[in-house]
C-alpha positions as CSV (number, residue, x, y, z in Angstrom):
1,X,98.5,110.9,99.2
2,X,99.0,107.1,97.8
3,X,99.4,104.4,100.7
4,X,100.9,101.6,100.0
5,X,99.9,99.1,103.1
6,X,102.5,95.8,103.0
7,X,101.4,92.8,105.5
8,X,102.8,89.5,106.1
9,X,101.5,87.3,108.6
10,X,103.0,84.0,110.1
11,X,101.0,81.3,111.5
12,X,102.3,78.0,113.6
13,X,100.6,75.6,114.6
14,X,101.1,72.1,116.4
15,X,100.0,69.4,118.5
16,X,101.6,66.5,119.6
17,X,99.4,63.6,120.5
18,X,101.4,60.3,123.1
19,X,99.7,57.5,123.8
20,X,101.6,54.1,125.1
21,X,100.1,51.7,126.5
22,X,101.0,47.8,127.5
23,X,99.0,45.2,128.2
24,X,99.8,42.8,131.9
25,X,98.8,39.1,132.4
26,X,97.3,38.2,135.2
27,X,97.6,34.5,137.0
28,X,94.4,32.7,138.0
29,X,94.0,33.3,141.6
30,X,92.9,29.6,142.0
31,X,96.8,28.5,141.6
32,X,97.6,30.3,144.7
33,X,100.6,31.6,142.8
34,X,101.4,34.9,142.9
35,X,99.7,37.4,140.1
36,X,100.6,40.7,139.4
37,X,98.5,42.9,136.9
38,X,100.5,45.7,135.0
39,X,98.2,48.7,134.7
40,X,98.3,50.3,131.2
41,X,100.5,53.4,130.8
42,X,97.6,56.0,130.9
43,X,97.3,58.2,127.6
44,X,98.6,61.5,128.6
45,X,98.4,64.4,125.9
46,X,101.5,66.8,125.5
47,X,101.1,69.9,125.8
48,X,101.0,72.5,123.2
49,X,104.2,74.3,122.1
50,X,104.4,77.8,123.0
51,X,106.1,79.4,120.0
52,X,109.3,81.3,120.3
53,X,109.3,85.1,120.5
54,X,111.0,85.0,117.0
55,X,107.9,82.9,116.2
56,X,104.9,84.5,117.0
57,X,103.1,85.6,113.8
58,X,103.6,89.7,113.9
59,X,102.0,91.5,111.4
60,X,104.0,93.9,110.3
61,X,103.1,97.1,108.4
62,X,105.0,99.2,106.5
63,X,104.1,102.2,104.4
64,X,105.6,104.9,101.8
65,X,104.5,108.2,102.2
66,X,104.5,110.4,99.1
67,X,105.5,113.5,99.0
68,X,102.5,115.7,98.8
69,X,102.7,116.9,95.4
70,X,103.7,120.7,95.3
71,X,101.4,123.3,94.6
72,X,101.7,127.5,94.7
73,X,98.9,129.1,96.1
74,X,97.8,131.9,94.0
75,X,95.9,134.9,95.2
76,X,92.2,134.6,95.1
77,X,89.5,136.8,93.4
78,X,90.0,134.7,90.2
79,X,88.9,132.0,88.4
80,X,90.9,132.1,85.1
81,X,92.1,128.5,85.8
82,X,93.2,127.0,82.4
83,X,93.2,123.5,81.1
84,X,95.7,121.1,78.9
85,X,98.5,121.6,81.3
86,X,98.6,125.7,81.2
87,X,98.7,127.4,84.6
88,X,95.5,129.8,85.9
89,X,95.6,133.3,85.1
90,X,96.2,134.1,88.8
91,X,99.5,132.7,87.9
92,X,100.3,135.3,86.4
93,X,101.5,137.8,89.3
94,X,100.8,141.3,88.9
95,X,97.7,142.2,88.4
96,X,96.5,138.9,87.1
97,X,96.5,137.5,90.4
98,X,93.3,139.6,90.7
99,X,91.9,138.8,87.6
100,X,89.3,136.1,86.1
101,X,87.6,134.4,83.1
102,X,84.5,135.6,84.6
103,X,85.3,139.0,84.5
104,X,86.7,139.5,81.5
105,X,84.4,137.5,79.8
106,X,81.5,139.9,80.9
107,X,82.9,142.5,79.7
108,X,83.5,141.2,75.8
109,X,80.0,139.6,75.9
110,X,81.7,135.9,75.7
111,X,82.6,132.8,77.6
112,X,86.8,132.9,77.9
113,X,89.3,130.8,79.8
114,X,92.4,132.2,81.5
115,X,96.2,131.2,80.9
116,X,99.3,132.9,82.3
117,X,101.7,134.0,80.1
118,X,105.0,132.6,80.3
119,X,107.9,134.1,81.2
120,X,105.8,137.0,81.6
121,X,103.9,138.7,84.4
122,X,101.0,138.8,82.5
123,X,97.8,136.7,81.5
124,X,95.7,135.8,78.7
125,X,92.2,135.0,78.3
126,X,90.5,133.8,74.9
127,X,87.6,132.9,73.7
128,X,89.0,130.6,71.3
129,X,87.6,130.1,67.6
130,X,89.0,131.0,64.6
131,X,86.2,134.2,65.2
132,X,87.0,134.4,68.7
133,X,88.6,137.9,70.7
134,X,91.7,137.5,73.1
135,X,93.0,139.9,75.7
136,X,96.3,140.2,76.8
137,X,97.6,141.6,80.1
138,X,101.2,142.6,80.6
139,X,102.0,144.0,84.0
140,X,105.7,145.9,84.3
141,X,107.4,148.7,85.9
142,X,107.5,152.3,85.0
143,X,110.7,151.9,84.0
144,X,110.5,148.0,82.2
145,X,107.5,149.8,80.4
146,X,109.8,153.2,79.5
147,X,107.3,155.0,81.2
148,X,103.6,156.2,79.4
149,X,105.8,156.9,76.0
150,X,107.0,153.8,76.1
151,X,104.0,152.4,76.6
152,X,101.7,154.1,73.6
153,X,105.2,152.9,71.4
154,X,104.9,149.3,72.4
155,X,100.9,149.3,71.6
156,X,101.4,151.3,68.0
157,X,103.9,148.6,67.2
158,X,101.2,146.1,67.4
159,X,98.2,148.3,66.6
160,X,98.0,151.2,64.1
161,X,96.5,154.2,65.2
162,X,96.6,157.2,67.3
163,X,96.6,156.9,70.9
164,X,94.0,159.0,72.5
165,X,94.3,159.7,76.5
166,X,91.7,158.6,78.7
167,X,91.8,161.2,81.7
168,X,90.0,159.3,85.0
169,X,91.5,155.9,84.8
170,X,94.4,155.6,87.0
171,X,97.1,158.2,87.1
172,X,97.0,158.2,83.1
173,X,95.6,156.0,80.4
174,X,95.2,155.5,76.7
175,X,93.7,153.2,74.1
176,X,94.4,153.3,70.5
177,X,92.5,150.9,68.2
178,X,93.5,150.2,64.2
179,X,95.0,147.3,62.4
180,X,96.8,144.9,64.0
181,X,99.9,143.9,61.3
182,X,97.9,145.1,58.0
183,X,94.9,142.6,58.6
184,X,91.2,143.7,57.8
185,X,90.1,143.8,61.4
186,X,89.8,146.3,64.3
187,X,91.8,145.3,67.1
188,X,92.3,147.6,70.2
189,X,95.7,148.3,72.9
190,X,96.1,150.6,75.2
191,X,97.8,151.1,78.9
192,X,97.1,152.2,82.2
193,X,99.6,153.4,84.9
194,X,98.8,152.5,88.5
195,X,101.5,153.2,91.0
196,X,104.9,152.6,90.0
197,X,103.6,149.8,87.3
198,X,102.2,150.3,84.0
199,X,99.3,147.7,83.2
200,X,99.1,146.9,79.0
201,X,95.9,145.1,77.6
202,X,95.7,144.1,73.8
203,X,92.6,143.0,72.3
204,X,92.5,140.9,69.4
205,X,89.4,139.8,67.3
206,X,88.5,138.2,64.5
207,X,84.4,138.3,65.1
208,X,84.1,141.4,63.2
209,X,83.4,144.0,65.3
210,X,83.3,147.5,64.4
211,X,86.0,150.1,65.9
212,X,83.2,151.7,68.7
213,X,82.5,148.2,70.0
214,X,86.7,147.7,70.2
215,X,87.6,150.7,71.9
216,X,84.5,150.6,74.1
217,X,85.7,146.7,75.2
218,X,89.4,148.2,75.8
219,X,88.7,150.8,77.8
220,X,86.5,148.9,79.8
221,X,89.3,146.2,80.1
222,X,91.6,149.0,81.5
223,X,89.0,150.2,83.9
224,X,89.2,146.8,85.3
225,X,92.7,146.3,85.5
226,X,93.0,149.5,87.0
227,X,90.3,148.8,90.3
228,X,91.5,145.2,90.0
229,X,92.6,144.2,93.5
């Protein structure tokens, strides 16, 4: 929080300083006249002024208070926080308030930093590159989704391929991995239901990787989103 301090000080001072003085004449006794000697006025110093109330040097103070500056706390057991003005993964909602770079990260093999997506509950993290991976996370209802089937739809319009079901993860899963818009590399989607929401990661990459090492990385990355918490 900025301060801004603002003083102003007065200071008065003063002295007055009288002297008078006059000098007498004094007749020679010897006359037998009368003399008379006129004692000097003796030097008196005035007194100080004593300043007026509306005088006396105050210093005042006065101070702005900024606002503190707003900030939305985000759920913890992340650390996706992204940089160049994006917001953390944990701002995400869904799911992604659970979710970190380090997590994800370990499972690709690679260093990534987090992003929420926006306008979306979802999150992003990427490795960045032009040879780098990226994972996206949408979280949405059962019924946003369109339920499982809408689900496996939504990846095959992204990646081509047959979705396969992977029994044990949540209340149902599947990952299909193919070509993602008629480019030479395998990329991998799938979905998992938890609850009433259904969780969607897509995984692009451009390193090369063969389709075991894709699908193996997706289903981990459901597995994680699933336990995520």
């Amino acid at each position: 929080m900025n301060l801004t301090r603002l003083a102003s000080a007065v200071v008065l001072t003063g002295a007055v300083s009288l002297t008078a003085g006059c000098g007498g004449s004094e007749v020679d006794p010897g006359t037998g006249a009368l003399g008379s000697t006129v004692e000097p006025t003796p030097t008196t110093a005035a007194p100080t002024p004593t300043p007026l109330p509306s005088q006396t040097p105050t210093p005042t103070t006065s101070s702005t208070s900024a606002a503190p500056a707003s900030s939305t706390p985000t759920a913890r057991g992340g650390d996706g926080d992204a940089s160049g003005g994006k917001s953390p993964s944990t701002a995400g909602g869904g799911v992604c308030s659970h979710l970190g770079a380090s997590q994800v990260g370990a499972i690709l093999g690679v260093g990534v930093a987090g992003a929420a997506v926006p306008g979306e509950t979802g999150c992003t993290f990427e490795q960045g590159g032009k040879r780098g991976m990226t994972v996206t996370v949408l979280d949405k209802s059962t019924a946003q989704a369109g339920g499982m089937a809408g689900a496996k739809d939504e990846a095959n319009s992204a990646v081509e391929g047959t979705p396969q079901d992977l029994p044990g993860i949540g209340s149902a899963a599947f990952v299909v991995t193919g070509a993602m818009f008629g480019g030479p590399d395998v990329n991998g989607a799938g979905a998992v239901q938890v609850g009433s929401r259904i969780i969607s990661v897509y995984l692009v990459q451009r390193a090369g990787l063969d389709d075991a090492t894709v699908r193996a990385h997706e289903v981990d990355l459901l597995k994680l989103v699933a336990t995520a918490r």
